[in-house]
Chimera marker file (.cmm) of the C-alpha trace (Angstrom):
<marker_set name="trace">
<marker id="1" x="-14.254" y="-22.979" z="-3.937" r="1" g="1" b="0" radius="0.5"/>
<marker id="2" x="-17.541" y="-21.709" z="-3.802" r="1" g="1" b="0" radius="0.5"/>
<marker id="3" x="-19.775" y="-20.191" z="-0.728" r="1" g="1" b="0" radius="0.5"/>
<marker id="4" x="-21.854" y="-23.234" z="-0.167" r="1" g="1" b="0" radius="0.5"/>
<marker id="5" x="-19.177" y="-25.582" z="-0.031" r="1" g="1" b="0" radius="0.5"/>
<marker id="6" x="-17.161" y="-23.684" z="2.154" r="1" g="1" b="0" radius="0.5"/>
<marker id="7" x="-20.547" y="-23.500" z="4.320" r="1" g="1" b="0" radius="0.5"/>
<marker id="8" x="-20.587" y="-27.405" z="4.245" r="1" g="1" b="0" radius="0.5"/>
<marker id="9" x="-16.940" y="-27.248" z="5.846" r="1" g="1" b="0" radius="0.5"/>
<marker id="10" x="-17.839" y="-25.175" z="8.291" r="1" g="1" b="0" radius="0.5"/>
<marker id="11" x="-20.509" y="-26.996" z="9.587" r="1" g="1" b="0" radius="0.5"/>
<marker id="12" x="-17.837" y="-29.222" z="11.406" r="1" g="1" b="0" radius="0.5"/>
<marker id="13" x="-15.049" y="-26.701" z="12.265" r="1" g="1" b="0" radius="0.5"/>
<marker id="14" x="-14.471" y="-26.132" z="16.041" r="1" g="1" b="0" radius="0.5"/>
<marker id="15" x="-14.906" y="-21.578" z="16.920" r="1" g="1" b="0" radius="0.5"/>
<marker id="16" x="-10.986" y="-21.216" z="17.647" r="1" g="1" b="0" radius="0.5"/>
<marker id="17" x="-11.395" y="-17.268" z="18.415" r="1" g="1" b="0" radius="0.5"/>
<marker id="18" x="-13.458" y="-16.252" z="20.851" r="1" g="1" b="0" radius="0.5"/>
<marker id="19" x="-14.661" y="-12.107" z="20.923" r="1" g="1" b="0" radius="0.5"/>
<marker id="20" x="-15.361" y="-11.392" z="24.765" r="1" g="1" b="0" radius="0.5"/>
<marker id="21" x="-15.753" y="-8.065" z="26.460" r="1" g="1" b="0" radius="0.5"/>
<marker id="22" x="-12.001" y="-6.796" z="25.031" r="1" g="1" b="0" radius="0.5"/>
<marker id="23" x="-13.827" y="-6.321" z="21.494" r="1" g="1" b="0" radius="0.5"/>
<marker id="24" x="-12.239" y="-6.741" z="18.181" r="1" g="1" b="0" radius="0.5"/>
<marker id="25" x="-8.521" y="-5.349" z="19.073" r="1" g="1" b="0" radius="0.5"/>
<marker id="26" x="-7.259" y="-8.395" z="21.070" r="1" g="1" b="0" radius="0.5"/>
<marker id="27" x="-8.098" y="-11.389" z="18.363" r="1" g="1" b="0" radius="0.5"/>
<marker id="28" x="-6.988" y="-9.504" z="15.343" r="1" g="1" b="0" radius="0.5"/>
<marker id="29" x="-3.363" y="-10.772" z="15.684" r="1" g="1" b="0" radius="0.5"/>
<marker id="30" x="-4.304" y="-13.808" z="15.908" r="1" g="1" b="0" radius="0.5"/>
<marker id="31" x="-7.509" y="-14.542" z="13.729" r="1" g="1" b="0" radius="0.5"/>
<marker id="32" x="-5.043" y="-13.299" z="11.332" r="1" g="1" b="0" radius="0.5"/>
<marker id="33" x="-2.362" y="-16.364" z="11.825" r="1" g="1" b="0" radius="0.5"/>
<marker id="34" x="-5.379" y="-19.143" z="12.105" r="1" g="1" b="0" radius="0.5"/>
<marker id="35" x="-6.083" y="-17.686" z="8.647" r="1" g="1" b="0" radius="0.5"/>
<marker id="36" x="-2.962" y="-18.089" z="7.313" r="1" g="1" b="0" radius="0.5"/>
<marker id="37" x="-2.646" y="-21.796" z="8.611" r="1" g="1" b="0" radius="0.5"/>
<marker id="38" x="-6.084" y="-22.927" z="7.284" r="1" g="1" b="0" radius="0.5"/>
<marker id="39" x="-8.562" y="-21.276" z="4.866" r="1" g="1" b="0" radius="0.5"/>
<marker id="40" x="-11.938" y="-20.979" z="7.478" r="1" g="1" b="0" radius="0.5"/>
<marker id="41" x="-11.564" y="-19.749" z="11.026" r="1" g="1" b="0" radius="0.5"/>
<marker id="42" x="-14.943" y="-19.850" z="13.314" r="1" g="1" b="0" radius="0.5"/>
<marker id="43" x="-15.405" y="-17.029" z="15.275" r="1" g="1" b="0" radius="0.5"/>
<marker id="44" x="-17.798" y="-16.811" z="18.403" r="1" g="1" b="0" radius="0.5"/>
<marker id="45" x="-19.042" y="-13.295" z="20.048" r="1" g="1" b="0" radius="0.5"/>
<marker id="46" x="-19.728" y="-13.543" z="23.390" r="1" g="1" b="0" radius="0.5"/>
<marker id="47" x="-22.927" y="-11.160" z="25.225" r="1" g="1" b="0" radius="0.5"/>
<marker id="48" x="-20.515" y="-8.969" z="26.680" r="1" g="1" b="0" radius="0.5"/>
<marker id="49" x="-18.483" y="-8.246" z="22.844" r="1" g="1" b="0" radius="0.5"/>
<marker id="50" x="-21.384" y="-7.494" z="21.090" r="1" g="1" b="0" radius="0.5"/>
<marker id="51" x="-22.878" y="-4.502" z="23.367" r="1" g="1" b="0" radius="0.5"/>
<marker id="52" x="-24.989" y="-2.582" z="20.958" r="1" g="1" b="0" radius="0.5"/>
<marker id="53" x="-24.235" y="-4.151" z="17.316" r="1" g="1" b="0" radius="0.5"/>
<marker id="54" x="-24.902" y="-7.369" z="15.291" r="1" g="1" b="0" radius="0.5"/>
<marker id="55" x="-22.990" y="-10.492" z="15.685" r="1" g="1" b="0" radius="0.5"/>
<marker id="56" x="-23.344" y="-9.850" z="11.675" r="1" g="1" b="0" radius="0.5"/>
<marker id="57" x="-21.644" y="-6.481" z="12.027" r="1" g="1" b="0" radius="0.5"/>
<marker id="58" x="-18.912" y="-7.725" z="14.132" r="1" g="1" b="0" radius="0.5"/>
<marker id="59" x="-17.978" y="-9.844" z="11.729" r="1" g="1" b="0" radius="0.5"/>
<marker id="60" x="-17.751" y="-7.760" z="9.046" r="1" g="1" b="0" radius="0.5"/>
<marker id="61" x="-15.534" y="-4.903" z="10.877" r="1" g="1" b="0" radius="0.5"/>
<marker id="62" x="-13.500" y="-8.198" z="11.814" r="1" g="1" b="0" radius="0.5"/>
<marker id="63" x="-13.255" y="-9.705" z="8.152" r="1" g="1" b="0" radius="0.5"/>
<marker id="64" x="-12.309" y="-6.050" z="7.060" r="1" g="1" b="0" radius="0.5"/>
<marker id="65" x="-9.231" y="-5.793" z="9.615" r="1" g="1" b="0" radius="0.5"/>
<marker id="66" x="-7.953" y="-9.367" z="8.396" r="1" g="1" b="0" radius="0.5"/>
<marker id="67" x="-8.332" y="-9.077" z="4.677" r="1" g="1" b="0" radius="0.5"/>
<marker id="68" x="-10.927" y="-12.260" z="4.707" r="1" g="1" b="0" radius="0.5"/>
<marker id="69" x="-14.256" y="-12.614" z="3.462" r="1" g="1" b="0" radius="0.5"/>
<marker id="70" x="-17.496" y="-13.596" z="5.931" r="1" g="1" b="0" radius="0.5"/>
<marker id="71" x="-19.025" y="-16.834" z="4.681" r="1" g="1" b="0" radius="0.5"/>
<marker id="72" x="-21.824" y="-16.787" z="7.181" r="1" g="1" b="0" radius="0.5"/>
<marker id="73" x="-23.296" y="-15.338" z="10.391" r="1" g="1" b="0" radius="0.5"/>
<marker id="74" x="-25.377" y="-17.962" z="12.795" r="1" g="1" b="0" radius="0.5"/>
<marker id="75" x="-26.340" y="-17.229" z="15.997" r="1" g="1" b="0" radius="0.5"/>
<marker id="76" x="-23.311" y="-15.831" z="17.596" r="1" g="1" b="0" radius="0.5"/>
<marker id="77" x="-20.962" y="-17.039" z="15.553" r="1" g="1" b="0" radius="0.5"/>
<marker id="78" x="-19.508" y="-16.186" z="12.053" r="1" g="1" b="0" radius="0.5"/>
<marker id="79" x="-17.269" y="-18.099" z="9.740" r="1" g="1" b="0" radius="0.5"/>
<marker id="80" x="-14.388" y="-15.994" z="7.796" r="1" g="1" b="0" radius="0.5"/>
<marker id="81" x="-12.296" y="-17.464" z="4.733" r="1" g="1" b="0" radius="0.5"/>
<marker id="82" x="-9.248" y="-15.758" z="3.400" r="1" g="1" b="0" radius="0.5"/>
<link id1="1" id2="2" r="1" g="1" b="0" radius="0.2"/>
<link id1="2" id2="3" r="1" g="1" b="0" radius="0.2"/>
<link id1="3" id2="4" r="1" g="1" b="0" radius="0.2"/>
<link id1="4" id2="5" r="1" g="1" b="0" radius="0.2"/>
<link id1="5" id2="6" r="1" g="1" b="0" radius="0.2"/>
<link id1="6" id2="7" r="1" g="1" b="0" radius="0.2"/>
<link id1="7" id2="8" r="1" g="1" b="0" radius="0.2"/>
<link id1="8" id2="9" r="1" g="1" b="0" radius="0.2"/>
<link id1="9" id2="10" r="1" g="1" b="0" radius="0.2"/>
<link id1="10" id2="11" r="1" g="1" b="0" radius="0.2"/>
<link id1="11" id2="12" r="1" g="1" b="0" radius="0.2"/>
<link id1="12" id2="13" r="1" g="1" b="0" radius="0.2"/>
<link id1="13" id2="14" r="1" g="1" b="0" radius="0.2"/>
<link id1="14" id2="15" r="1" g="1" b="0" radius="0.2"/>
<link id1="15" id2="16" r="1" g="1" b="0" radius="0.2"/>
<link id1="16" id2="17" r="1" g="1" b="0" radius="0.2"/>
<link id1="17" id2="18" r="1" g="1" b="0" radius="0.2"/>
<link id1="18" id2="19" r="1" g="1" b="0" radius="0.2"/>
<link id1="19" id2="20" r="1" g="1" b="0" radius="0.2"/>
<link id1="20" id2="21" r="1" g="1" b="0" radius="0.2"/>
<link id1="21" id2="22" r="1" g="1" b="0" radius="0.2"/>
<link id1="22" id2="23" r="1" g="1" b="0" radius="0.2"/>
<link id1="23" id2="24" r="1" g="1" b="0" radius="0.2"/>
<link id1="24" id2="25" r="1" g="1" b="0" radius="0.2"/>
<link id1="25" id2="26" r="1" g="1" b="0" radius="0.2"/>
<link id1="26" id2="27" r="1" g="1" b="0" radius="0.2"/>
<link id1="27" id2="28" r="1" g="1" b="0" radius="0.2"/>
<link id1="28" id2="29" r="1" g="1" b="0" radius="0.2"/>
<link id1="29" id2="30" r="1" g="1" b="0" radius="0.2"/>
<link id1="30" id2="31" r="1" g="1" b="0" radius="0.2"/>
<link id1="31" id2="32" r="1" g="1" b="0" radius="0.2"/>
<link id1="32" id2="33" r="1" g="1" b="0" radius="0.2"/>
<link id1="33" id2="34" r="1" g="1" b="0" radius="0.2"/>
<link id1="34" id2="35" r="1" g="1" b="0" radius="0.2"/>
<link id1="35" id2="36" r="1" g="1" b="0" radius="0.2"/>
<link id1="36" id2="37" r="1" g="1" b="0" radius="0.2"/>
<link id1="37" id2="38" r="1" g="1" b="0" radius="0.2"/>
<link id1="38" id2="39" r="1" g="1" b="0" radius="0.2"/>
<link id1="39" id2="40" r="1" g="1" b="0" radius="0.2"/>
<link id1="40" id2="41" r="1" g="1" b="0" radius="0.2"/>
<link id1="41" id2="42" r="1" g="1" b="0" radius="0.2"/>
<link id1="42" id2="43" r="1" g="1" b="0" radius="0.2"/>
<link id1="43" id2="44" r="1" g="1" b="0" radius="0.2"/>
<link id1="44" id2="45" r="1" g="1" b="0" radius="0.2"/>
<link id1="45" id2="46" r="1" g="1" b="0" radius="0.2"/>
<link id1="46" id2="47" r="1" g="1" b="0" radius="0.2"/>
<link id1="47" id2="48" r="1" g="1" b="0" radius="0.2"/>
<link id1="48" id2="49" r="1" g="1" b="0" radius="0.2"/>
<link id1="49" id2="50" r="1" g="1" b="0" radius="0.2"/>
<link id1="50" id2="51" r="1" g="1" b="0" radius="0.2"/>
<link id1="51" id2="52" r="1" g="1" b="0" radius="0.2"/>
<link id1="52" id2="53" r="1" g="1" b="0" radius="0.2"/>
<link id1="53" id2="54" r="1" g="1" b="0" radius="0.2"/>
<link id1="54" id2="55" r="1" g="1" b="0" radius="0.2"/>
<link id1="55" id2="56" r="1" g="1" b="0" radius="0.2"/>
<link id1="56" id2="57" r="1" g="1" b="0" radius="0.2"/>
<link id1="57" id2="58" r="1" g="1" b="0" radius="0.2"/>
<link id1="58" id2="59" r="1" g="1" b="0" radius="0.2"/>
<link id1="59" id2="60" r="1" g="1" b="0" radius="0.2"/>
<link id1="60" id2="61" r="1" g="1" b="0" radius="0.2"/>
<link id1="61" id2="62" r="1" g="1" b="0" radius="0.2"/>
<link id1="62" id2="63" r="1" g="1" b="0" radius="0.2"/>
<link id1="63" id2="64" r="1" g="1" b="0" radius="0.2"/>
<link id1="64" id2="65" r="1" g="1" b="0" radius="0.2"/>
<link id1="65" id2="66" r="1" g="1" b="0" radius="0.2"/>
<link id1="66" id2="67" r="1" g="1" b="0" radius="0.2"/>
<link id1="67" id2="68" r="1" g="1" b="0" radius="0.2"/>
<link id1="68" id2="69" r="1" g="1" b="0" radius="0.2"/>
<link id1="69" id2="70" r="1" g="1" b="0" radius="0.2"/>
<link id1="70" id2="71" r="1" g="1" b="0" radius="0.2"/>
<link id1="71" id2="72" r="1" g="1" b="0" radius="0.2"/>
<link id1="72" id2="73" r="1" g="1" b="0" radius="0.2"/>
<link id1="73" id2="74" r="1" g="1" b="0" radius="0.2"/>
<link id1="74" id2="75" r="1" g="1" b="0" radius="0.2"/>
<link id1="75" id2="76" r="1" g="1" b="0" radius="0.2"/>
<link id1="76" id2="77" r="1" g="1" b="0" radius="0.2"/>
<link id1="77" id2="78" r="1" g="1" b="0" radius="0.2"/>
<link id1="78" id2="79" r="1" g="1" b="0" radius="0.2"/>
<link id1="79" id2="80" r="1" g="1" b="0" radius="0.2"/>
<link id1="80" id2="81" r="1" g="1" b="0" radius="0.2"/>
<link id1="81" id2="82" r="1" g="1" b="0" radius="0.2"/>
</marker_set>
């Protein structure tokens, strides 16, 4: 599938993980299983996760520790495929 289709089904999905102020370690575990259930998982970073970085360099660091790829950054929120 390629990256603008899988942008077109993200446009509807629901953010299922939510980043807050206990960073990246916490939603690994579990970012992981929603990608292993369906292909796209959309992830919101609240104020208090993102302290001095990107939402677009949270994402990455997060689609490295899962093994997924990041399909797009908007706003606070990015969308990761595996």
């Amino acid at each position: 599938m390629d990256e603008q289709e899988l942008r077109k089904q993200a446009h509807d999905l629901d953010v299922t993980v939510w980043v807050g102020k206990g960073g990246l370690d916490p939603v690994v575990e579990e970012l992981s299983d929603q990608l292993a259930e369906r292909d796209l998982v959309k992830v919101k970073f609240l104020r208090a996760a993102r302290g001095g970085t990107t939402v677009e360099e949270l994402t990455e660091d997060l689609a490295g520790r899962v093994d997924a790829q990041v399909i797009e950054t908007r706003g606070n929120t990015g969308v990761l495929y595996r």
